[in-house]
KOLROFI-960582 format. One record per residue (C-alpha): residue number from 1; residue in three letters; x, y, z. Coordinates in steps of 0.5 Angstrom, whole numbers, plus 500, padded with zeros to 3 digits. Example, Ala and Ser with C-alpha at 12.3 -4.5 7.8 and 13.67 -1.06 7.14 Angstrom:
2
(1; "Ala"; (525; 491; 516))
(2; "Ser"; (527; 498; 514))
***
This chain:
460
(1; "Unk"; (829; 460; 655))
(2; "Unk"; (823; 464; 659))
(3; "Unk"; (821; 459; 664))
(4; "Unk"; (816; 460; 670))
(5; "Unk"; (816; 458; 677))
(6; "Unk"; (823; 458; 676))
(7; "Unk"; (828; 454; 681))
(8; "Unk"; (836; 456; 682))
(9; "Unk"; (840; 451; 685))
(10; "Unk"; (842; 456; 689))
(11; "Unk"; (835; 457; 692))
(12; "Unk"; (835; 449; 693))
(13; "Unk"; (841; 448; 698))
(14; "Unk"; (839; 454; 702))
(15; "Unk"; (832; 451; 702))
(16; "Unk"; (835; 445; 704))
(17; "Unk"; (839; 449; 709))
(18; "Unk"; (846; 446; 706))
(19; "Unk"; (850; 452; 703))
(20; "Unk"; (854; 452; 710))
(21; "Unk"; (854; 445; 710))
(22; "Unk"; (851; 445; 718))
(23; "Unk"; (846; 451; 719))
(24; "Unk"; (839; 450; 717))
(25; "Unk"; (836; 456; 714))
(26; "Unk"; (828; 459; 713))
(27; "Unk"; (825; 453; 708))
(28; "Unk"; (821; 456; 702))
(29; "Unk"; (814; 455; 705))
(30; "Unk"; (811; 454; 699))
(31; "Unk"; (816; 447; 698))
(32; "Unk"; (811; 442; 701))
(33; "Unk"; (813; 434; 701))
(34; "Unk"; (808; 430; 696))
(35; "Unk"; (803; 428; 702))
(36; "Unk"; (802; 429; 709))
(37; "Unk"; (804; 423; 711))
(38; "Unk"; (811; 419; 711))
(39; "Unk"; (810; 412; 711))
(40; "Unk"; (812; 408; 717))
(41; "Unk"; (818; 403; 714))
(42; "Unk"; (818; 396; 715))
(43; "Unk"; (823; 395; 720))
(44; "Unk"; (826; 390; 717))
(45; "Unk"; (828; 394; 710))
(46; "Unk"; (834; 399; 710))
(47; "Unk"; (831; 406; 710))
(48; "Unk"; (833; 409; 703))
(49; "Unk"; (832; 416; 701))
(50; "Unk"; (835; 419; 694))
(51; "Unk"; (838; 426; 692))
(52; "Unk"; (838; 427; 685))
(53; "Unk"; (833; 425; 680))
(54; "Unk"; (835; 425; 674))
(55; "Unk"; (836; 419; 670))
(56; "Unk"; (842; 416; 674))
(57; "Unk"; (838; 417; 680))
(58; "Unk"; (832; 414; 677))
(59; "Unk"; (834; 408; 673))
(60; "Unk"; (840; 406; 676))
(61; "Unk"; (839; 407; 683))
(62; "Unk"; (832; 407; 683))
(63; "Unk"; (828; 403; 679))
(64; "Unk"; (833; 398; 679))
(65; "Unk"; (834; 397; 685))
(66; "Unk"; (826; 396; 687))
(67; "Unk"; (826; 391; 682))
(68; "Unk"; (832; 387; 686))
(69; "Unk"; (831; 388; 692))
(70; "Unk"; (824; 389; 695))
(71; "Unk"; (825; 385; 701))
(72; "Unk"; (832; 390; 704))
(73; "Unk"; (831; 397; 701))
(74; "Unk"; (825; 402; 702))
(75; "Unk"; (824; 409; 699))
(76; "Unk"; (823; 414; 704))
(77; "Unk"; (824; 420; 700))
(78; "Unk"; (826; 423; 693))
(79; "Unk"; (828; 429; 693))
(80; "Unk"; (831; 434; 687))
(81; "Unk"; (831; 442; 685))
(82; "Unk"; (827; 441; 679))
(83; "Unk"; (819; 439; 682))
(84; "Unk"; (817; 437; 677))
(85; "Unk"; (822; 432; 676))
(86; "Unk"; (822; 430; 682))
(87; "Unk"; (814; 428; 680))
(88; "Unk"; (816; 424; 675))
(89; "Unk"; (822; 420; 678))
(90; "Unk"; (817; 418; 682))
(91; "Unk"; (813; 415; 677))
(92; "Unk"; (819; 412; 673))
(93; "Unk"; (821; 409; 679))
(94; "Unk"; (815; 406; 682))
(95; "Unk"; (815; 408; 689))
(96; "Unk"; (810; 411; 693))
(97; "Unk"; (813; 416; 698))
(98; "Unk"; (814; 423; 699))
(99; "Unk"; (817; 427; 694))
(100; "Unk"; (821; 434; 696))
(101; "Unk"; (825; 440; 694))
(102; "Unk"; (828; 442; 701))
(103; "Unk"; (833; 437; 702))
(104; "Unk"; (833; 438; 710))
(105; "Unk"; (826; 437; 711))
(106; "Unk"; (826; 431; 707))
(107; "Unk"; (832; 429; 711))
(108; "Unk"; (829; 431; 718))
(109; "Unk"; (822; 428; 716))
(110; "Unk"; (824; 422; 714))
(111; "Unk"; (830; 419; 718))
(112; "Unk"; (833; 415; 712))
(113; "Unk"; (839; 410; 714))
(114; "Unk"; (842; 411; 708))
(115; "Unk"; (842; 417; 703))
(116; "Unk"; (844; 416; 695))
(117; "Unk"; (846; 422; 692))
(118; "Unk"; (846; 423; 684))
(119; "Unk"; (846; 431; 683))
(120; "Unk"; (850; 435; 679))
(121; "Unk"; (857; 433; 681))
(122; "Unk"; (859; 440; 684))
(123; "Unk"; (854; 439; 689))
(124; "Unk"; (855; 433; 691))
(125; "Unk"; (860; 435; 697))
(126; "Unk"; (854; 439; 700))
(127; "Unk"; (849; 433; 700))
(128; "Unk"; (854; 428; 703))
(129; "Unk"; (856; 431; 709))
(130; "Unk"; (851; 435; 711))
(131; "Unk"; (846; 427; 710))
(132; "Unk"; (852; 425; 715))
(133; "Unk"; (851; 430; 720))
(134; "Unk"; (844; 428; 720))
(135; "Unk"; (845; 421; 721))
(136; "Unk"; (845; 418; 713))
(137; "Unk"; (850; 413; 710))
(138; "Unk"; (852; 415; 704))
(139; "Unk"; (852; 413; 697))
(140; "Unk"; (855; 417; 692))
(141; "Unk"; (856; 417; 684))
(142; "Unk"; (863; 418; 682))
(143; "Unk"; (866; 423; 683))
(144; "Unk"; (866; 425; 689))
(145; "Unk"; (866; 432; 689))
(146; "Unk"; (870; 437; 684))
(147; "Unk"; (876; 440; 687))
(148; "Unk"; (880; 439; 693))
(149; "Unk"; (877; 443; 698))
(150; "Unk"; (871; 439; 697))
(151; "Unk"; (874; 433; 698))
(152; "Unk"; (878; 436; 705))
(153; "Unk"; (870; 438; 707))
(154; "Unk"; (868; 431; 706))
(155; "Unk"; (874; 428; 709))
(156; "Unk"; (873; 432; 715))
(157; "Unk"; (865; 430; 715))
(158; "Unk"; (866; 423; 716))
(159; "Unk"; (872; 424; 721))
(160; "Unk"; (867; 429; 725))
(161; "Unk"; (861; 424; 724))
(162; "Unk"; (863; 417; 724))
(163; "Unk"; (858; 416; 718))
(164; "Unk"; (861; 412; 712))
(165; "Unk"; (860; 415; 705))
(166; "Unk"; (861; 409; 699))
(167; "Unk"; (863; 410; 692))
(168; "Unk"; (860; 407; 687))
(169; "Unk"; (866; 405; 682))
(170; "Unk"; (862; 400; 678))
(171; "Unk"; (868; 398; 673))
(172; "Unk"; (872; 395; 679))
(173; "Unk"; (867; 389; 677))
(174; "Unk"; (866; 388; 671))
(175; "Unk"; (869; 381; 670))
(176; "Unk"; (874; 383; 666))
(177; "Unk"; (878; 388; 669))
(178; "Unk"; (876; 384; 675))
(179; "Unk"; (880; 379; 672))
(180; "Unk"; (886; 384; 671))
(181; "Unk"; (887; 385; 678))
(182; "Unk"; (886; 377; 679))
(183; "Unk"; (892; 377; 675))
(184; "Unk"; (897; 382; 677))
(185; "Unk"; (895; 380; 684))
(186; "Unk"; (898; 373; 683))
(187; "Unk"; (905; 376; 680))
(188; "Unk"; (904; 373; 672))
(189; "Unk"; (907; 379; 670))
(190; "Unk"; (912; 381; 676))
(191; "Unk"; (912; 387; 679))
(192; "Unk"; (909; 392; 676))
(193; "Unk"; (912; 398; 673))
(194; "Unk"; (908; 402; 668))
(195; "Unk"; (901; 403; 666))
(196; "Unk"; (899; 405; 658))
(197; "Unk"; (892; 406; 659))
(198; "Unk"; (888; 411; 653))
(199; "Unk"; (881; 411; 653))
(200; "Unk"; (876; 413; 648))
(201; "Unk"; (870; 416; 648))
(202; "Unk"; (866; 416; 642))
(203; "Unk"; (862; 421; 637))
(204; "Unk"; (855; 418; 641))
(205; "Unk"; (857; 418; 648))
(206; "Unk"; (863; 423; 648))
(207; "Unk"; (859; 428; 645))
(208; "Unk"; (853; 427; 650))
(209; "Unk"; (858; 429; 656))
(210; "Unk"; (858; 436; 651))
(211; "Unk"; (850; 436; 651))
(212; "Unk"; (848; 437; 658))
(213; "Unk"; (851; 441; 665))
(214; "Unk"; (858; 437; 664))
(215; "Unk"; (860; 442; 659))
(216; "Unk"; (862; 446; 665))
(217; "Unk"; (868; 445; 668))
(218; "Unk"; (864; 449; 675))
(219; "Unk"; (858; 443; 675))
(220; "Unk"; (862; 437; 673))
(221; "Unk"; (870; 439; 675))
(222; "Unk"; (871; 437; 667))
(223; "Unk"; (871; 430; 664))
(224; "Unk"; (879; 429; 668))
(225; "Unk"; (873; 430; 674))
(226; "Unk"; (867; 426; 672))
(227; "Unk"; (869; 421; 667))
(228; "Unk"; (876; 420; 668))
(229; "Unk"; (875; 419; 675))
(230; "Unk"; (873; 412; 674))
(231; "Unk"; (879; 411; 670))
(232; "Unk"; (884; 414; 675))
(233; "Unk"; (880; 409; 680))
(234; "Unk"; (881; 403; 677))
(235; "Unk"; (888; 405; 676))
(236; "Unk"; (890; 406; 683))
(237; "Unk"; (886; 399; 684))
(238; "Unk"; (889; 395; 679))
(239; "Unk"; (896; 398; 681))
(240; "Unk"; (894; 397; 689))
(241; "Unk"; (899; 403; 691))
(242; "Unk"; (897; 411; 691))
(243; "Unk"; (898; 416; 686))
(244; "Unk"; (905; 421; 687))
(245; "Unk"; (904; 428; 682))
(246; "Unk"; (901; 429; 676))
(247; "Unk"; (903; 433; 670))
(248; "Unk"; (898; 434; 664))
(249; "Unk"; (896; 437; 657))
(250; "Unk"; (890; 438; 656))
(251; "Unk"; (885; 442; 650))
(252; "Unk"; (878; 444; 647))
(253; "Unk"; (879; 442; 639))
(254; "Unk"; (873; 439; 637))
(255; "Unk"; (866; 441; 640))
(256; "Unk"; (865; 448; 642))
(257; "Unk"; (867; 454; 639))
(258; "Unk"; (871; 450; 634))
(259; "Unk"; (864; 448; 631))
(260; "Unk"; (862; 452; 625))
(261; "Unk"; (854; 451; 627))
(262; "Unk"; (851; 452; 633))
(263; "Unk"; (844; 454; 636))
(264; "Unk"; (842; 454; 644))
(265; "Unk"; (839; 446; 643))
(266; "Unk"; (837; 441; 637))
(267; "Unk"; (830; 442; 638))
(268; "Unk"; (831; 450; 636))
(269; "Unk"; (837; 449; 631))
(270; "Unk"; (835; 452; 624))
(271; "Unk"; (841; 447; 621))
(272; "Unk"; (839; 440; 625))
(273; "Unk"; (839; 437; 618))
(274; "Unk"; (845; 438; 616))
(275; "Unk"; (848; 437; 623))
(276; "Unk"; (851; 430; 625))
(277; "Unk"; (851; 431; 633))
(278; "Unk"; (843; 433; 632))
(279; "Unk"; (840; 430; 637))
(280; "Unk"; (832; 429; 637))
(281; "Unk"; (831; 427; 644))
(282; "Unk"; (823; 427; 643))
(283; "Unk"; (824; 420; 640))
(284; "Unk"; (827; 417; 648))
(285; "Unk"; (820; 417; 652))
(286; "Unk"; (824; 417; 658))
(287; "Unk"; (828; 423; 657))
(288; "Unk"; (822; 427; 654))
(289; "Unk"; (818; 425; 661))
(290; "Unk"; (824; 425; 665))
(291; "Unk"; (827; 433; 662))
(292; "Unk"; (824; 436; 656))
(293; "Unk"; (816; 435; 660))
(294; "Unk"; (819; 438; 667))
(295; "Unk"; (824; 444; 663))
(296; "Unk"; (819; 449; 664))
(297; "Unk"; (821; 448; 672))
(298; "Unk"; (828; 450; 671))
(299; "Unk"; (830; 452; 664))
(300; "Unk"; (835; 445; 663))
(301; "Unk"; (836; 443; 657))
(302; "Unk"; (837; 436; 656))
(303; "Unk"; (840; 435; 649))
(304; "Unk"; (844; 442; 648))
(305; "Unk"; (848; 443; 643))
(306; "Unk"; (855; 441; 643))
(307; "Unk"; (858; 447; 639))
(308; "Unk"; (855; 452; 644))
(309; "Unk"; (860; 457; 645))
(310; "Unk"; (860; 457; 653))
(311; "Unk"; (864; 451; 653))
(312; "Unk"; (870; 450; 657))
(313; "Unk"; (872; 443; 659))
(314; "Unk"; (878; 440; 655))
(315; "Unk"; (875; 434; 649))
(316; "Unk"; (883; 431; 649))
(317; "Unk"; (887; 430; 655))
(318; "Unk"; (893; 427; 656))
(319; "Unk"; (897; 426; 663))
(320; "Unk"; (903; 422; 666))
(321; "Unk"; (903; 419; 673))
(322; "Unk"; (907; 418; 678))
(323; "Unk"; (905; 413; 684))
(324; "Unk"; (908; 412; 690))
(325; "Unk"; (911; 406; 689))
(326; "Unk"; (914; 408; 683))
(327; "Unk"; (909; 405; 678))
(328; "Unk"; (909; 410; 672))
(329; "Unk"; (902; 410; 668))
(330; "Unk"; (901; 415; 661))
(331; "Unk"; (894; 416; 660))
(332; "Unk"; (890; 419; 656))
(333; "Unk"; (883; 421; 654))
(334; "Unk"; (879; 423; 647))
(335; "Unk"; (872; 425; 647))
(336; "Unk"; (870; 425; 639))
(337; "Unk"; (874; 417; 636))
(338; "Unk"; (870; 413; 631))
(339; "Unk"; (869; 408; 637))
(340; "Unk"; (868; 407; 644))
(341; "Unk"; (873; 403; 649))
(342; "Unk"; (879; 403; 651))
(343; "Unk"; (887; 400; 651))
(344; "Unk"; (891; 398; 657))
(345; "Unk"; (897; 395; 656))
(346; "Unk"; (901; 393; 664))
(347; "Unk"; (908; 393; 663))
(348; "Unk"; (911; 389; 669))
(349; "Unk"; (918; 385; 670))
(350; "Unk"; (917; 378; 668))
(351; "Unk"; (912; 380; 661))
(352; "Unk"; (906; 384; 660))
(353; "Unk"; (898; 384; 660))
(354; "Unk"; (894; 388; 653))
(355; "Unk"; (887; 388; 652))
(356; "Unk"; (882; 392; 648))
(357; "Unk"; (875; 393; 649))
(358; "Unk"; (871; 396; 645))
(359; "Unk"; (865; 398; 648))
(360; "Unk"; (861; 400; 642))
(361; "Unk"; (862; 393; 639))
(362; "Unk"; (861; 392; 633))
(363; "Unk"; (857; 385; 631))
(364; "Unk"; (860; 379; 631))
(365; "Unk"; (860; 372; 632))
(366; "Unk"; (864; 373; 640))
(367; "Unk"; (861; 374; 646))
(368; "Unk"; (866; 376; 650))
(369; "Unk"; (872; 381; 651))
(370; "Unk"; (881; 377; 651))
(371; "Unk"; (887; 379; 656))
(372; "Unk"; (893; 377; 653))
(373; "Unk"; (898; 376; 657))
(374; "Unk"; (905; 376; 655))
(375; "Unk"; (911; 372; 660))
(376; "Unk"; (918; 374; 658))
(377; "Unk"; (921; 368; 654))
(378; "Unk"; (915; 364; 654))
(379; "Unk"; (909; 364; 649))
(380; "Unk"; (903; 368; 651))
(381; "Unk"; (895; 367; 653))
(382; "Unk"; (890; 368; 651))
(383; "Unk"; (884; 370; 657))
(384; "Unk"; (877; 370; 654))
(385; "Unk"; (872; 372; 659))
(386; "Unk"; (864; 372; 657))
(387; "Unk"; (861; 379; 656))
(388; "Unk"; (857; 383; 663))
(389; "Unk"; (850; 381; 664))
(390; "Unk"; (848; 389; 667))
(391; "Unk"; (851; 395; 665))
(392; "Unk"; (858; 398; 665))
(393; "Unk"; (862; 391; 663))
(394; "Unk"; (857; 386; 668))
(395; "Unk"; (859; 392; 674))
(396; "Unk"; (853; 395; 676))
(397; "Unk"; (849; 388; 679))
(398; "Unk"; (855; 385; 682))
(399; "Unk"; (856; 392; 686))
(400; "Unk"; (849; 393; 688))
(401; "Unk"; (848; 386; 689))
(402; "Unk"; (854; 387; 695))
(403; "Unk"; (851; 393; 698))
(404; "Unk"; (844; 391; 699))
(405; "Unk"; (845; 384; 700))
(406; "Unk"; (849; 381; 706))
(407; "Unk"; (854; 376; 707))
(408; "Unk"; (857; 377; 700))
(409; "Unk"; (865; 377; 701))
(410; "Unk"; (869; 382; 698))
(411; "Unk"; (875; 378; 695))
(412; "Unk"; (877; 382; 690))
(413; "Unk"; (877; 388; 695))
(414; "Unk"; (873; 392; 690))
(415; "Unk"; (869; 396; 696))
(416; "Unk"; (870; 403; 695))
(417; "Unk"; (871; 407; 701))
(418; "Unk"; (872; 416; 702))
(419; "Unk"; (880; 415; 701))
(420; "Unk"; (878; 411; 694))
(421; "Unk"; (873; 417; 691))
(422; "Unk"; (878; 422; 694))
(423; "Unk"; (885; 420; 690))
(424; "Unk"; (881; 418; 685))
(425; "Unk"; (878; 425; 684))
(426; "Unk"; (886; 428; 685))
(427; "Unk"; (888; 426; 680))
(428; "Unk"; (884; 430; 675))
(429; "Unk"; (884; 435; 680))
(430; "Unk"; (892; 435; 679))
(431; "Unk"; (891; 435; 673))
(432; "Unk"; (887; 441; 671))
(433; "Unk"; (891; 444; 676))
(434; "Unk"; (898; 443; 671))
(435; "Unk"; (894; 445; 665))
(436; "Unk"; (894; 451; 668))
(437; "Unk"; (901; 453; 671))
(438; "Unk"; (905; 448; 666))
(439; "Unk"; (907; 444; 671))
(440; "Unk"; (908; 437; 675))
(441; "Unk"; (903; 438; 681))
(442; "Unk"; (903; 433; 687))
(443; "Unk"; (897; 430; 691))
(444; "Unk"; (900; 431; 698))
(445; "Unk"; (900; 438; 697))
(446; "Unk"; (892; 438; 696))
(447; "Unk"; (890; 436; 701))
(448; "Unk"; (890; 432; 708))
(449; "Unk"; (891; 425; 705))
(450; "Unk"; (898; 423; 703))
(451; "Unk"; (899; 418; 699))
(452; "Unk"; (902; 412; 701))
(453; "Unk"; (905; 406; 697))
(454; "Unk"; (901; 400; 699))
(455; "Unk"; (893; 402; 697))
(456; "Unk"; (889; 402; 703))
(457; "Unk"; (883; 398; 704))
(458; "Unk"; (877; 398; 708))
(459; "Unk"; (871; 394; 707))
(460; "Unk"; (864; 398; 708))
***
């Protein structure tokens, strides 16, 4: 697509002055922020500014959070690549700050507290560790980062630093899985031995993951990356230990060149009347405002075609882990079902925990998702939790809730921390790595963390 007053992402970091991660190189002059002027905050409010504002960055991390807590947090400064994206997050969020596309000028006008990062995963590293070199807390969106020397960058960051970088695994509190560790916690299945736990992405939601920039494993480190991080995640959380090795399959059977009809998105597509994945984004205002009205800035095309050619992350996968406790997990992820959920099954040495939730729920006359436990020679339970408030299985609120307002204890140990996103993302890493080479891979070969049997926790 010709594009006029075009942007790269290359362009941007060296605007922003991160592409070596320290050295502030020549801004762009052309790059202003929105107004002269930075507000002066209130000093009772923590100083926030963002990075990344798609539709995660602008709907999750910004709307939501002005709505919710307009007596802790202020927004200093929004920044993305894309100028006119920036402009209309700004709009969408409902905030009057400046707004810039040079990543260190924003930083270096605004002195925010605390940095949320939302950009495309691959350079998430960038943002976080140069946000720390210059004085910002961070929050980051899952995954971390999406390869091991990206992961040692941010780990040696927060070392040099002494800044903290929280991750936001909103799944560890939803009240159900929260109630699955409650559970194993408290010994009903003794100790635990192996894990079956098989996601399912459906023909909406995983064929969206092959619309966007995901679709290439050098944005998004593949879905054993971006989506499946959040899955390793709360394994090592519900497991409570660290994960060993992994060995890994993995392949590209439904979407890209297995498609018999393709076309560069669904708005040019000559066949979108006889292609079920046609996705006619005009009909979502916000993602008309917020991509198809800014791509003249940067030619990103927000509803792709998910046969494109160019497609190289797997849309089925399957991987057995080892922890260093001995628990053994078999996991797998499918990227085209008929349904969204997913099943996890906990076998351990007094009986078993199942459940099944289905997220693309059907109607019906419950409002809430079960755990069955089964105990050796006794009759099993039925546990009925009420269905989440806010998105991600209720997650969402309660962890804002706990990063924005004080005094909120932690008793489920859900707060995530450096070591959390980095162990999380290794697991998919190692398994990239083994589709290729055929083999196990270890994670104490990736980088300086080495995993231990008993999970780590620090509250942030």
């Amino acid at each position: 697509m010709k594009t006029t007053n075009h942007m790269s992402r290359r362009d941007f970091l060296t605007t922003a002055g991160i592409m070596t991660g320290t050295t502030l190189l020549n801004p762009l002059s052309e790059m202003k922020a929105e107004t002269n002027t930075v507000h002066a905050p209130n000093a009772n409010r923590l100083k926030v500014a963002l990075v990344g504002t798609g539709s995660r960055g602008c709907g999750m991390w910004g709307t939501d959070l002005v709505k919710s807590y307009p007596d802790k947090i202020e927004f200093v400064g929004l920044c993305d690549k894309n100028q006119g994206r920036v402009e209309t997050g700004k709009k969408l969020i409902g905030v009057d700050c400046p707004t810039f596309t040079d990543f260190e000028k924003m930083m270096r006008e605004t002195k925010p507290d605390l940095l949320i990062v939302t950009t495309m995963d691959s350079t998430h590293h960038q943002f976080i560790i140069r946000g720390m070199e210059l004085g910002a807390d961070i929050i980051t969106e899952k995954p971390l980062t999406t390869d091991e020397v990206k992961a040692q960058a941010i780990i040696d960051a927060e070392k040099k630093t002494g800044k903290k970088c929280r991750i936001t695994f909103n799944y560890r509190y939803s009240p159900h899985r929260a109630k699955i560790w409650e559970l194993l916690r408290a010994g009903e299945i003794g100790d635990i031995t192996s894990v079956d736990f098989h996601w399912y992405l459906d023909t909406s939601h995983g064929a969206d993951y092959f619309r966007r920039w995901h679709r290439l494993v050098e944005n998004s480190g593949s879905l054993w990356v971006h989506k499946a991080s959040h899955h390793f995640d709360l394994l090592n959380w519900w497991i409570d230990s660290e994960p060993e090795s992994v060995y890994a399959l993995g392949e590209l059977n439904h979407y890209g060149k297995n498609g018999n009809i393709r076309a560069e998105n669904c708005r040019t597509c000559p066949q979108s009347k006889s292609c079920k994945f046609y996705f006619d984004i005009l009909r979502n205002n916000y993602y008309k405002q917020l991509y198809v009205d800014n791509e003249k800035y940067d030619g990103y095309l927000r509803d792709g075609c998910v046969f494109k050619n160019d497609i190289n992350i797997f849309d089925k996968m399957a991987a057995t882990i080892r922890y260093a406790n001995s628990v053994q997990v078999s996991y797998s992820l499918t990227a085209y079902s008929p349904y969204e959920g997913y099943r996890i099954a906990f076998n351990g040495t007094k009986g078993r925990i199942d459940a099944w939730i289905e997220e693309s729920r059907p109607v019906r006359d419950v409002n809430y998702d079960e755990i069955v436990v089964f105990k050796n020679f006794s009759k099993r339970e039925y546990i009925q939790i009420p269905f989440g408030t806010s998105g991600h299985g209720g997650g969402d609120q309660l962890l804002k809730d706990q990063i924005f307002l004080s005094n909120i204890a932690d008793p489920y140990k859900q707060c995530a921390d450096i070591r959390d996103g980095v162990f999380a993302c290794l697991v998919g890493i190692a398994a990239r790595k083994s589709i290729a080479a055929g083999l196990p891979v270890k994670i104490a070969d990736l980088t300086s963390l080495k995993p231990e049997a008993k999970k780590r926790y620090t509250r942030i």
